[in-house]
Steps between C-alpha positions, in 0.01 A plus 500: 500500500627139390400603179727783467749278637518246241392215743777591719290661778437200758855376509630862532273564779598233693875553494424867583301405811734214611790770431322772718406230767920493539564861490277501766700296719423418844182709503440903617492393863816301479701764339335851705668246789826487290562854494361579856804341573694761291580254239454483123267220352686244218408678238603839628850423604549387151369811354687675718807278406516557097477790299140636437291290255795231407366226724369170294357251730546148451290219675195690597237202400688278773315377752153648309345119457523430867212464669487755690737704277847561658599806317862512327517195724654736764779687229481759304796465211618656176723724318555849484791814476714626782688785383444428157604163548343171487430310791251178674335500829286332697295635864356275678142595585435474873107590445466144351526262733786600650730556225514150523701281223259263316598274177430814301675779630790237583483433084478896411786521787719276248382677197618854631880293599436311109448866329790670704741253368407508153443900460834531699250765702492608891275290710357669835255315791279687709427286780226457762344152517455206685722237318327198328155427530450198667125459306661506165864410539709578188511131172855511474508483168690826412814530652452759785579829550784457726676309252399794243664754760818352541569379120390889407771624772773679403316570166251756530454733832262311721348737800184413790380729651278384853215745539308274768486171663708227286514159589649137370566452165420887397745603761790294362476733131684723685798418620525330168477862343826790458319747693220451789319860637234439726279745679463627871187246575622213265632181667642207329530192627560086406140451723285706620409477905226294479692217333827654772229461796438136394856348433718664761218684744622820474269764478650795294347785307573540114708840586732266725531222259569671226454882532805742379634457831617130391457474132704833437735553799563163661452235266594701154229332304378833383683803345355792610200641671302783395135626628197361281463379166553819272865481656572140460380535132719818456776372624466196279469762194842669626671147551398348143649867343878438604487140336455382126214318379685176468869375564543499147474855489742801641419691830301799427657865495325835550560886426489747788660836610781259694682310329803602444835614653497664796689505833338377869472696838645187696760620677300632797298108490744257502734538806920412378509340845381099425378516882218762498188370388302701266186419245544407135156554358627902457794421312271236231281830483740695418649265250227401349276656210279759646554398865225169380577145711262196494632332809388155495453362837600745732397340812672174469880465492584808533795595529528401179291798236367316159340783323399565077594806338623701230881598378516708212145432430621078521309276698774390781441263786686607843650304808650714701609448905299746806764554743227657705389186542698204663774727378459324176521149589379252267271230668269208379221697408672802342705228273186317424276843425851589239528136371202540381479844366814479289366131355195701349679775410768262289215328368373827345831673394525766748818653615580476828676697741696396818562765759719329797510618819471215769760335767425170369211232545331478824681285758384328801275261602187567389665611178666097459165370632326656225735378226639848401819286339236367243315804528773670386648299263196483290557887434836432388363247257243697360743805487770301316281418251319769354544580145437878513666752575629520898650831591673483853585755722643518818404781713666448819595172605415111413670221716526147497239320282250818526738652216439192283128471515491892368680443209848575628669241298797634299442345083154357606347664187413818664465806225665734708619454889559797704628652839406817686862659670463386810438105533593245741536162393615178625401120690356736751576799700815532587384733813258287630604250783402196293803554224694288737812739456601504887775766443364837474741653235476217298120574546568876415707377177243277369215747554733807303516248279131410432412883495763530202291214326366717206862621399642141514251333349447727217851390408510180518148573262295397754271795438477681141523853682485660827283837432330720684202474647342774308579333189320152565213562231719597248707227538219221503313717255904416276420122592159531354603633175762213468270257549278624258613192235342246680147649416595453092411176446193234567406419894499154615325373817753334733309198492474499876205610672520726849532329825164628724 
């Protein structure tokens, strides 16, 4: 055989072997275990991740001259096609001890940030490991991925996805990252409980540290939740569709059977009276191409909806107000969960769409305690200076600085700003007993007068039209086609990354 070779055979042999030894991971036991827990191995989540046959792996001799060999040293990294695109990613590989971060999976974790950057290319995580290994703790003499993460923010799209346990220095890729989806049985956490047990003396689970209960819906570290891997990595495949490959690049479009003109059934969904509450997800259905929303995390701040979708087949970013919940009101977490969403959105050239319906930002103590003035005001940054296109619309009412943090700013670069018929606007409600106007029909005047707001704004140009309701896709589908030029010419990265 070495003959027919050429001399080759023994050296080809033993990269063969040392490359099998790393395909097979943690061992058979290790990974039957993996999937008893209705969870895909390393390996299989990035299969399941790229298109069919594109994935190149890069790395797999690390760790194959220990003694014994650590396979992949714990990460399983490469290349491959999502949607026809190019992409990186790395899984950590929980079958090898732990999934634990060792010198070499904390040099391929660099590599993967080092490639992104230079390709311009999408970089996604799949976590579930253990944070450094304290046996073989990482030279130092790359800089590290963290560093990699936040100089490649704002560049490419960056998305983790948690699929298990993930602890320490793993753990902190993802709130570095765009977009975080983790799984019904994943938990992320700074450290784990044993570490917990030992520093404070609480004894907590891994669901109550850092199940979906906190990561997702109290402490907003994570996006969204779905149920087991093949979700998480679908999700991720959905997510990396409505953004370009790079920030040098324009937002990607797509054909369909709806996208063009048509008029909405919203009369019968949003209420004319500003004081019944009612649920805005129908109306974005409605607007929207083919009824199709990617609402990024739902369960935190909501009464504020962030949500992806298509316009006349354009990728379009949305922040729109739930008056069915907190009637609308904008608090800490809801400006937070928006700050961020339009930041990444800006970074990537989408359009973005303000729907207002709120009675202002939430007041009281709790509110002030929690810093909703800052809160708040970092939303008005952000949306103040975004370079795309912002396309307001008022729907019912805005009041007070709850107006200004949707985009409600009359010449603050908006494409198009619109009113439905029947707005109120104003400081604050007129009605209510905190407008402070003791005499009832000055009360009455001042509240006629809000409810006329669309009328009297509109001509002092305020607003660029007051149309119907039915006509609100035409008219941002207009806004769309005007903004069209700013596609014609060469992207350039803001030259800011994303704040986690």
């Amino acid at each position: 055989m070495d003959d027919e070779l050429y001399g080759w055979g023994p050296a080809l042999h033993e990269i063969a072997r040392r490359k099998d030894e790393a395909r097979a991971m943690g061992g058979e036991a290790r990974r039957v275990r993996q999937h008893e827990r209705g969870r895909l191995d390393a390996r299989e989540r990035l299969t399941a991740l790229f298109d069919p046959g594109t994935f190149v792996e890069i790395g797999a001799l690390v760790g194959t001259t220990e003694e014994p060999p650590v396979p992949g040293d714990a990460l399983v990294a490469g290349s491959g096609r999502i949607d026809g695109r190019p992409a990186v990613a790395g899984a950590e590989d929980v079958t090898v001890l732990g999934g634990s971060i060792g010198s070499g999976a904390s040099d391929k974790r660099y590599r993967l940030c080092q490639l992104a950057r230079q390709e311009r290319v999408p970089l996604v995580m799949l976590l579930e490991g253990a944070g450094h290994r304290v046996t073989d703790a990482p030279a130092g003499r790359r800089p590290g991925d963290l560093m990699g993460l936040a100089e490649l923010s704002g560049e490419v799209p960056l998305v983790s996805l948690v699929l298990g346990a993930s602890a320490g220095h793993g753990a902190l890729t993802a709130p570095l990252c765009d977009f975080v989806v983790m799984s019904e049985t994943a938990s992320i956490f700074a450290a784990g409980p044993p570490l917990v047990r030992s520093a404070t003396g609480e004894d907590v689970t891994k669901e109550v540290l850092g199940g979906p209960a906190v990561a997702a819906t109290s402490g907003g570290v994570v996006h969204n939740v779905v149920a087991d891997d093949a979700e998480a990595i679908a999700l991720a495949r959905r997510y990396l569709a409505h953004f370009p490959t790079n920030a040098w690049q324009a937002p990607p479009s797509r054909a369909g059977r709806d996208t063009g003109s048509r008029r909405l059934d919203v009369l019968g969904l949003i209420p004319p009276d500003s004081r019944r509450p009612y649920p805005v997800r129908p109306v974005l259905a409605e607007l929207v191409d083919d009824g199709e929303l990617l609402e990024v995390q739902p369960s935190f701040g909501s009464a504020l909806v962030t949500a992806l979708a298509h316009l006349g087949g354009r990728s379009v970013a949305i922040v729109a107000n739930d008056p069915g919940t907190l009637a609308g009101t904008i608090d800490t977490d809801a400006a937070d969960k928006a700050a961020h969403f339009l930041d990444v959105a800006d970074a990537f050239g989408l359009p973005c769409i303000f729907l207002a319906d709120n009675p202002g930002v939430l007041a009281g103590t709790a509110a002030e305690g929690r810093g909703i003035l800052r809160h708040a005001a970092r939303l008005f940054a952000v949306q103040h200076r975004m370079r795309v296109p912002k396309l307001h619309v008022t729907l019912r009412k805005a009041f007070g600085f709850g107006s200004s943090v949707m985009s409600m700013n009359p010449f603050d670069g908006q494409t198009v700003t619109l009113a439905l018929p029947s707005i109120t606007l104003g400081a604050m409600p007129a009605a209510s007993a905190a407008s402070a106007i003791v005499d009832l029909d000055e009360r009455d005047r001042v509240a006629a007068e809000q409810s006329e707001a669309s009328v009297r704004a509109a001509a002092r140009l305020s607003y660029d039209d007051v149309i119907d309701p039915r006509d609100l896709r035409d008219a941002l589908l207009a806004a769309l086609s005007l903004s069209e030029g700013r596609d014609t010419g060469a992207r350039r990265p803001r030259g800011l990354g994303i704040l986690p």
